[in-house]
C-alpha positions as CSV (number, residue, x, y, z in Angstrom):
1,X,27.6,23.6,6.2
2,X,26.2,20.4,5.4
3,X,28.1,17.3,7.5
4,X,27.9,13.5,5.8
5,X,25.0,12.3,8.2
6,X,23.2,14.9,5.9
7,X,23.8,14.0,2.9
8,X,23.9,10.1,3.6
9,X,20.1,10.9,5.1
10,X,19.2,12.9,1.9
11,X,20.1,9.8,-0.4
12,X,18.4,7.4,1.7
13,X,15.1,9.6,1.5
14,X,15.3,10.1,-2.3
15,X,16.0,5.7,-2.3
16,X,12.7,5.7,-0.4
17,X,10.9,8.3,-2.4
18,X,11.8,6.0,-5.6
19,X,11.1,2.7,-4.0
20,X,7.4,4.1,-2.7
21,X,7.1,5.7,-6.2
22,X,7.8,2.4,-8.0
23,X,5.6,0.0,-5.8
24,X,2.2,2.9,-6.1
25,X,3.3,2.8,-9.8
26,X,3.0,-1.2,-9.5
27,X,0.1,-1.2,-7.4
28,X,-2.0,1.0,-9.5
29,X,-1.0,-1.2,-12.4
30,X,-2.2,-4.7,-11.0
31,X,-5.7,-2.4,-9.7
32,X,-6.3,-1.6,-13.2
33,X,-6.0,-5.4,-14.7
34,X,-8.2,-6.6,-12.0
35,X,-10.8,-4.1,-12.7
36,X,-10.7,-4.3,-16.4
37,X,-11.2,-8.8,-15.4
38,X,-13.7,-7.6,-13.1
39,X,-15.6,-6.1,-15.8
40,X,-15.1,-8.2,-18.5
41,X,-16.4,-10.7,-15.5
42,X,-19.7,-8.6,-15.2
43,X,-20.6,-8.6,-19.0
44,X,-23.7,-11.1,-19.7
45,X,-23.2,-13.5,-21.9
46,X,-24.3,-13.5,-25.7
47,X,-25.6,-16.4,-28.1
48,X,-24.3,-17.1,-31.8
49,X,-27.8,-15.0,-32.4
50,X,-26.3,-11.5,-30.0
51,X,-29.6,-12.6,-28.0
52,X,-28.9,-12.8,-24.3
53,X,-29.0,-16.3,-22.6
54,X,-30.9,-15.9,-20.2
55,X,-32.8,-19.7,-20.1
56,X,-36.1,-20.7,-21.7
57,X,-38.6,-18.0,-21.4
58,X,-41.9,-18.2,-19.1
59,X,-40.3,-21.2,-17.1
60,X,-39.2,-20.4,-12.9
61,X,-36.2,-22.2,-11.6
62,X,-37.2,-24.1,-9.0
């Protein structure tokens, strides 16, 4: 036989199961924006030409 205490213990697992279901599900949403920003971060830049700018060529920053 199952008393309250039981039950009332059961439902406040399955609210915690849903509340830590819900925040991974949020967490692993925000994780994959910043990695997609991250990458569109790491592309290199083009010119109107699709030639990389990279600086004049043959000259050393000093």
């Amino acid at each position: 036989m199952i008393d309250e205490t039981d039950k009332a213990a059961a439902r406040g697992q399955d609210g915690r199961q849903d509340r830590l279901k819900s925040a991974l599900r949020e967490n692993l949403k925000r994780r994959k924006v910043q990695a997609r920003e991250r990458a569109a971060m790491a592309e290199p830049s083009h010119n109107d030409d699709e030639s990389l700018n990279e600086g004049p060529a043959g000259k050393a920053d000093d």
